[in-house]
Backbone as JSON, one array per atom type, in Angstrom:
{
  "sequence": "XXXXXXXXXXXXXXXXXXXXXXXXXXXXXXXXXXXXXXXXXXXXXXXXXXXXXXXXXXXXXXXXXXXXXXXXXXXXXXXXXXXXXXXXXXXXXXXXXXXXXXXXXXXXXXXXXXXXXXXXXXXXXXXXXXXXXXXXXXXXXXXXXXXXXXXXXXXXXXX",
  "N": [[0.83, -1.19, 0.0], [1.63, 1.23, 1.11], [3.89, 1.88, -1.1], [2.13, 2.32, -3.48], [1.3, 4.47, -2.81], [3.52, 6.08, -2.75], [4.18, 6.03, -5.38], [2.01, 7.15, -6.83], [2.33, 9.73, -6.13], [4.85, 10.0, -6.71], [4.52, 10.22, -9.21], [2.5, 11.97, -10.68], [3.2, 14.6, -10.4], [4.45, 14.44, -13.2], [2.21, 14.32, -14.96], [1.01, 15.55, -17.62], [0.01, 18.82, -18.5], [-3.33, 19.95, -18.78], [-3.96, 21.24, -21.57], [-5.62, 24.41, -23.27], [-6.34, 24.35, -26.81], [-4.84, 26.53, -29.01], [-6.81, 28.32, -30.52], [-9.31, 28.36, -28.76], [-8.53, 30.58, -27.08], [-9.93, 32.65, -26.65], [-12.44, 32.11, -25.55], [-11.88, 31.87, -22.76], [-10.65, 34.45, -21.48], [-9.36, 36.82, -19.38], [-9.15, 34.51, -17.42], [-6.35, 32.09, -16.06], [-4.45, 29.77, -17.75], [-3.28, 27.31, -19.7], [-1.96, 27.01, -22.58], [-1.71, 25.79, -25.86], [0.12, 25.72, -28.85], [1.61, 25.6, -32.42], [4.02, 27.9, -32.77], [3.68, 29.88, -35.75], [5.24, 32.1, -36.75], [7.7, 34.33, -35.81], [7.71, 37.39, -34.66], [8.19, 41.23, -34.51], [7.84, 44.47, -33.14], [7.78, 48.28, -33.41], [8.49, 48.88, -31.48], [10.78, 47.06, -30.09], [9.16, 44.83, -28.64], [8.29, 41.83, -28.55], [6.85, 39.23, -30.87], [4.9, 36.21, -30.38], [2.91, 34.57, -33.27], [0.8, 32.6, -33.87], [-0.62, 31.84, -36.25], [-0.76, 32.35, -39.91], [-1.75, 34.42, -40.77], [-1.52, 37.15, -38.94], [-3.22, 38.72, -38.47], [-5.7, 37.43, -38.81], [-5.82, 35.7, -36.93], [-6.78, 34.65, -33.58], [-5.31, 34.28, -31.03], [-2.34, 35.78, -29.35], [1.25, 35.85, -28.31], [2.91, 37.72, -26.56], [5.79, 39.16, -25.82], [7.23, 41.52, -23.94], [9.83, 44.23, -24.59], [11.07, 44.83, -22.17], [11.29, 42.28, -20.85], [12.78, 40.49, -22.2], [15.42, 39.89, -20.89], [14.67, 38.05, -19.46], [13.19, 35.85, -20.57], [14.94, 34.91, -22.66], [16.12, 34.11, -25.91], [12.93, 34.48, -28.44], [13.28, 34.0, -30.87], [14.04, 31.55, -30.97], [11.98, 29.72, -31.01], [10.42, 29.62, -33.36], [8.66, 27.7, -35.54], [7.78, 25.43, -33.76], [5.81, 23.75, -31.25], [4.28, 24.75, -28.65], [3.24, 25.38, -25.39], [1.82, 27.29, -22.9], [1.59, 29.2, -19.81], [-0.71, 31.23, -18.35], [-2.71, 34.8, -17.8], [-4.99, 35.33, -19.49], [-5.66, 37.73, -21.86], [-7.71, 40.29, -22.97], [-6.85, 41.99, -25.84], [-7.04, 44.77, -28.65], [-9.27, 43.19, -30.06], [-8.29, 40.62, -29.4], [-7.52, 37.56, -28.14], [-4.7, 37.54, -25.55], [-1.54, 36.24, -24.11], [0.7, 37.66, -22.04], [4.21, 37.03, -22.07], [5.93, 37.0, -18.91], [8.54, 35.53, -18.33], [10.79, 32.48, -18.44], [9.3, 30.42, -17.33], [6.66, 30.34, -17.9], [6.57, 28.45, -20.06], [5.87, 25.4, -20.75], [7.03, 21.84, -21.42], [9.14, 22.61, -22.96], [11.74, 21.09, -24.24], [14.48, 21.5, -24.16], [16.26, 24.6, -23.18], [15.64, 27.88, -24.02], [17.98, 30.42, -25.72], [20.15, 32.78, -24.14], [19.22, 35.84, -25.37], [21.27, 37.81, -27.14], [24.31, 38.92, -26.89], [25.2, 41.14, -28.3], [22.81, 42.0, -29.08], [20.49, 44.08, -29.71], [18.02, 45.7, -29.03], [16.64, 48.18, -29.13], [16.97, 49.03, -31.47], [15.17, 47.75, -32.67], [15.84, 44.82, -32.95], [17.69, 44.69, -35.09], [21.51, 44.31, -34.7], [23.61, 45.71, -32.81], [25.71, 47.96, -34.09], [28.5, 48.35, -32.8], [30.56, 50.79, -31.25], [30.19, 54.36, -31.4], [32.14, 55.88, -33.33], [32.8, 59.18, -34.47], [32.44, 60.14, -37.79], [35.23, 60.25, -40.15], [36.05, 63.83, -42.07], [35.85, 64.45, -45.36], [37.26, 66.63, -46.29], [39.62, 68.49, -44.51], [39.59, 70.05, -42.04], [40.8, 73.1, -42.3], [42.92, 75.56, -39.92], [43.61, 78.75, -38.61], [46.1, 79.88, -38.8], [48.23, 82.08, -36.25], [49.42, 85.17, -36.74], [52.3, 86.06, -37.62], [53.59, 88.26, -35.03], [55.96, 90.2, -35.96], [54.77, 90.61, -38.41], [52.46, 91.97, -38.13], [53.45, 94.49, -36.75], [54.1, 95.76, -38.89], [52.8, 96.77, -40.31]],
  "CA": [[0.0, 0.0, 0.0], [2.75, 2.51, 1.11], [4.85, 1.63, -2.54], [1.28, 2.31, -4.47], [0.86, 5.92, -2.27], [4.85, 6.46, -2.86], [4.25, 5.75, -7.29], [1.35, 7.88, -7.33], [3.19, 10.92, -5.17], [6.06, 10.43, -8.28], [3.68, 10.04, -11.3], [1.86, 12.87, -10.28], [4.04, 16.12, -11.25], [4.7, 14.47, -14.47], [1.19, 14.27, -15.62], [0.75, 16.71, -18.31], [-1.26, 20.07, -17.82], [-4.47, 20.16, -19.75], [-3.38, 22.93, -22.71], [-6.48, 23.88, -24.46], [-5.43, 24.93, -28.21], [-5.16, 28.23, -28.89], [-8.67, 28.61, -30.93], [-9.83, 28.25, -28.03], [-8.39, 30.59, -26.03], [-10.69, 33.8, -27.02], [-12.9, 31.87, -24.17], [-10.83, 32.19, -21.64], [-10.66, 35.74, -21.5], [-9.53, 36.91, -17.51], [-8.32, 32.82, -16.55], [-5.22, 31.77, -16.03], [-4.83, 28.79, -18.65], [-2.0, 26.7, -20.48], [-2.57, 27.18, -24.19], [-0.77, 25.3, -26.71], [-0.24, 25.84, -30.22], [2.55, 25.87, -33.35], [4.45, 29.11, -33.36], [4.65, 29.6, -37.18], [6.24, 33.62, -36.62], [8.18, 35.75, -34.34], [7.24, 39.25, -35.38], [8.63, 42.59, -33.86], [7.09, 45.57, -33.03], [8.41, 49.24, -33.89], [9.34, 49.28, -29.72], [11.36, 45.98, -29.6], [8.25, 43.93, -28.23], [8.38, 40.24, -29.54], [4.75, 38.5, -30.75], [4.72, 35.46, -31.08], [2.44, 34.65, -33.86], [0.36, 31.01, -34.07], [-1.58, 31.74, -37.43], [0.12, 32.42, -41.17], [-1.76, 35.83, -41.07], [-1.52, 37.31, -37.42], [-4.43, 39.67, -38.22], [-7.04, 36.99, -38.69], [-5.22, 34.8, -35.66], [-7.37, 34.73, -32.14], [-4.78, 34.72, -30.38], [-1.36, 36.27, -29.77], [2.22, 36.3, -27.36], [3.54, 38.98, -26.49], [7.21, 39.6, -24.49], [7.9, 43.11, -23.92], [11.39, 44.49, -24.23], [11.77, 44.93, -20.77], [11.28, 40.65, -19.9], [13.36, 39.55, -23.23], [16.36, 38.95, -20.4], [13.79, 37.03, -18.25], [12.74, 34.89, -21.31], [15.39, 34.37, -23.79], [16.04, 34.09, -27.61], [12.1, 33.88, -28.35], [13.23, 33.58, -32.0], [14.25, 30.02, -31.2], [10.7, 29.32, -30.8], [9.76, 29.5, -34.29], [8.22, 27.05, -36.08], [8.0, 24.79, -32.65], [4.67, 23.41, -30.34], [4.79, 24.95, -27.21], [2.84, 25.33, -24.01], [2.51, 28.81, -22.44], [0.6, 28.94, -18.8], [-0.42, 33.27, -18.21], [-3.81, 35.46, -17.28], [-5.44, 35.3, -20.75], [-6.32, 39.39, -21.43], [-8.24, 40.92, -24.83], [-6.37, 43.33, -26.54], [-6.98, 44.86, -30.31], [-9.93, 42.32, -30.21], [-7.68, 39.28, -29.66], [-6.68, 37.1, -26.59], [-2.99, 37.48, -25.89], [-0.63, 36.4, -23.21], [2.24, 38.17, -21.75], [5.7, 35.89, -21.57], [7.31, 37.59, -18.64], [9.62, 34.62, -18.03], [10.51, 31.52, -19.52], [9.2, 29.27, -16.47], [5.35, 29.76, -18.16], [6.82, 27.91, -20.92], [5.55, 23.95, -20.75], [7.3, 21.48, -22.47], [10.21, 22.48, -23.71], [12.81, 20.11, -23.5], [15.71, 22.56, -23.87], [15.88, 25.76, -22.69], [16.07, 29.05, -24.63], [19.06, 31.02, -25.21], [20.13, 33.93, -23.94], [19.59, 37.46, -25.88], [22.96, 37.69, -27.41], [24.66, 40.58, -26.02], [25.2, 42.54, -28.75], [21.17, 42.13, -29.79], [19.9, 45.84, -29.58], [16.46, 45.65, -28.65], [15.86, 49.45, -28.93], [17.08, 49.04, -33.08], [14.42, 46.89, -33.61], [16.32, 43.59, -33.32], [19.03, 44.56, -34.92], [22.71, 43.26, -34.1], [24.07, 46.86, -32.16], [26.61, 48.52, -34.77], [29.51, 48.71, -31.89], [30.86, 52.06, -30.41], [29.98, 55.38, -32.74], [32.89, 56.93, -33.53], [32.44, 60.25, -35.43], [33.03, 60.21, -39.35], [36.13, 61.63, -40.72], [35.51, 64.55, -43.23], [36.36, 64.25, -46.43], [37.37, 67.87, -46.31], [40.4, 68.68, -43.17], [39.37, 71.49, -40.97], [41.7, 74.67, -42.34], [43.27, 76.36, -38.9], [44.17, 79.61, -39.07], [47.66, 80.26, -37.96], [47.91, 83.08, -36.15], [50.03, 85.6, -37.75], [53.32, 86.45, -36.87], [54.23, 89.79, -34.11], [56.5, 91.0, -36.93], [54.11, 91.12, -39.38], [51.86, 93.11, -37.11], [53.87, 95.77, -36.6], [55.04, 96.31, -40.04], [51.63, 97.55, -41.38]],
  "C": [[0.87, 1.25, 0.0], [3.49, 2.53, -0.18], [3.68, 2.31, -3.22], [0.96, 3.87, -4.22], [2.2, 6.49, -3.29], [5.13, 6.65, -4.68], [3.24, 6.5, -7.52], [1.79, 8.98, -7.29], [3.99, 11.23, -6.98], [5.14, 10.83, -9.17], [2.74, 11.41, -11.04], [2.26, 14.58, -10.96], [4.35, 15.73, -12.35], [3.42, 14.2, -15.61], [1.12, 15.59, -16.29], [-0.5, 17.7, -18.63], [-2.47, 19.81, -18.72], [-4.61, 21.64, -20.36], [-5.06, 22.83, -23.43], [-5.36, 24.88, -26.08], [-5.58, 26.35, -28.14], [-5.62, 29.48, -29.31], [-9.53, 29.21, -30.13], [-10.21, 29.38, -26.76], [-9.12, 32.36, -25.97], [-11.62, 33.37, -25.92], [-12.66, 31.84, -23.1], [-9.97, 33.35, -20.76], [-10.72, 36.09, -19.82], [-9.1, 35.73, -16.6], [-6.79, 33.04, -17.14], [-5.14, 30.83, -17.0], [-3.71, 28.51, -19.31], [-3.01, 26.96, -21.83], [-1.42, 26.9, -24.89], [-1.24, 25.71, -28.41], [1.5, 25.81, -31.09], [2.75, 27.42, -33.29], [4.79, 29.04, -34.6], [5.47, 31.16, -37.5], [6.97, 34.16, -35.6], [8.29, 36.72, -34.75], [7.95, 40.05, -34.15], [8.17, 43.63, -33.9], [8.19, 46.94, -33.01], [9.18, 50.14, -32.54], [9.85, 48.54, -29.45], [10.72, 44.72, -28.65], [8.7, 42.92, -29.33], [6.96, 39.64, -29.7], [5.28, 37.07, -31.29], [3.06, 34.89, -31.46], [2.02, 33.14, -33.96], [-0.52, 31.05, -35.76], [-0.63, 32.0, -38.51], [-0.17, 33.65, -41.47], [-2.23, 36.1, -39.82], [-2.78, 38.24, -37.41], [-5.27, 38.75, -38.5], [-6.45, 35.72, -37.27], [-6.3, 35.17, -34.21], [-6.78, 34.88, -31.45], [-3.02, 34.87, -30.37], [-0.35, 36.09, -28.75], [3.04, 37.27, -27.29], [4.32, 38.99, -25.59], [7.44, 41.37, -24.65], [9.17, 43.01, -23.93], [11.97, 44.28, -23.08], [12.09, 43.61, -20.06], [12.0, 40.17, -21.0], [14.61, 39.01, -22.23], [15.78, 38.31, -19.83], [13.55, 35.69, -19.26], [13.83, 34.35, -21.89], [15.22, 34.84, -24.99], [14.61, 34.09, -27.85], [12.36, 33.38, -30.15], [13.5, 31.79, -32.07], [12.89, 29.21, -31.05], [9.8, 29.41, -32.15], [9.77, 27.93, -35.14], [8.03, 25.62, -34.96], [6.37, 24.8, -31.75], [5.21, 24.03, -29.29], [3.22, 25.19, -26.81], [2.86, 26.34, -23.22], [1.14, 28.55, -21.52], [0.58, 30.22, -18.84], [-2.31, 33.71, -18.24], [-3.82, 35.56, -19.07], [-6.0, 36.79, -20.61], [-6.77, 39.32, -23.23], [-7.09, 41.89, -24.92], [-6.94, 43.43, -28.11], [-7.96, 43.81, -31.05], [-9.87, 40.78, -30.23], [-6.93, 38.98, -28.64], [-5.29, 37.31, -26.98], [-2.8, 36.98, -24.3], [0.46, 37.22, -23.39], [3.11, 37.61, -20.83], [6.24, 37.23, -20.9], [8.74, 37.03, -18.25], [9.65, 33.1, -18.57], [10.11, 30.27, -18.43], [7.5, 29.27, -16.92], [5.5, 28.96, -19.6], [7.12, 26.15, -20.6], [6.21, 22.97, -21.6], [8.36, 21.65, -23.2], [11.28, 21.95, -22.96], [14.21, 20.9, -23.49], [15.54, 24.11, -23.81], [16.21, 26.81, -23.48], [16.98, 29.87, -24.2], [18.63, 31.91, -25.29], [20.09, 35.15, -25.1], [20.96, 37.48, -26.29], [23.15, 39.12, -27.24], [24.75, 41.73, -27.03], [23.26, 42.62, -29.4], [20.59, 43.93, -28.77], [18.43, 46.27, -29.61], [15.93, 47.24, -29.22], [16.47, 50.19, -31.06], [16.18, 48.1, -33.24], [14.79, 45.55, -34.03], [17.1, 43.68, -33.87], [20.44, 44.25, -34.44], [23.19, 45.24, -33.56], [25.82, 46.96, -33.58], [28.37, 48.43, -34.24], [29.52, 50.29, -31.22], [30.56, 53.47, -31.1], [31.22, 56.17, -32.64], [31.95, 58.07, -35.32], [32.95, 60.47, -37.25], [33.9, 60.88, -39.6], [35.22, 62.22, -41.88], [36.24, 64.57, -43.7], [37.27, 65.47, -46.52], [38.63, 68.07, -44.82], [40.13, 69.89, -42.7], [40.34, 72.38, -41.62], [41.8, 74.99, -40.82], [43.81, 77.01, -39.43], [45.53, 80.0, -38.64], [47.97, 81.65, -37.7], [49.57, 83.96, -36.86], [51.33, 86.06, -36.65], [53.5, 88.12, -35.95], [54.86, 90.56, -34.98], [55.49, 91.56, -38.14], [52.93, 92.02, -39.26], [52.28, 94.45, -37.0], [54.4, 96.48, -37.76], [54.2, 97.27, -40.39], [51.58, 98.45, -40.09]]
}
């Protein structure tokens, strides 16, 4: 009896959550709720937000993920999440007429067997995903500054 308590105890945390799809999850509007689906995009927004995108055209899609800039070090790469099933647990909210979650960390992420990398350091969130240029130095000009040299004391006093 104690062995049959002791095998349920184990088997227990590895029973898998009940995801509904993420059709679905326009009902769910205000719950908490796992929602699974194929990421087939990772889109970017014109403030360094990340969406991930489950439909082939994100404007007729139900629903949407959204990382803000500010949690991309909390989450990870989310680009490694394209084209990939996943599992996302989060307060289901409307926006723009369309459920969304917001990934602020990568522990509501179900299911994945390896973990997403880090943001690569030079990734420049505030270019729009861009790779960061390096340091700005200032352009030479084609043209060299002229200085005037000041004129000699003798030639001062001549005139």
């Amino acid at each position: 009896m104690l062995r049959l308590i002791f095998v349920l105890l184990v088997a227990v945390p590895t029973l898998a959550k009940d995801c509904i799809p993420f059709e679905q999850a326009p009902e769910f509007v205000g719950k908490t709720v796992c929602v699974t689906g194929r990421v087939m995009k990772v889109g970017q927004s014109s403030r360094g937000s990340m969406f991930l995108d489950f439909c082939d055209d994100y404007r007729k899609c139900p629903f949407v993920v959204i990382v803000f800039q500010s949690n991309l070090k909390n989450v990870g790469d989310v680009r490694a999440l394209e084209g990939k099933d996943i599992e996302i647990t989060g307060k289901i909210k409307e926006w723009d007429d369309r459920a969304e979650i917001i990934l602020k960390n990568s522990g509501q992420l179900e299911g994945m067997t390896e973990k997403l990398p880090p943001i690569p350091k030079t990734y420049d969130a505030d270019k729009h995903g861009n790779y960061s240029a390096g340091k700005f130095s200032r352009p030479l000009s084609k043209h060299p500054a002229h200085k005037r040299s000041p004129q000699p004391a003798d030639d001062i006093d001549a005139e």
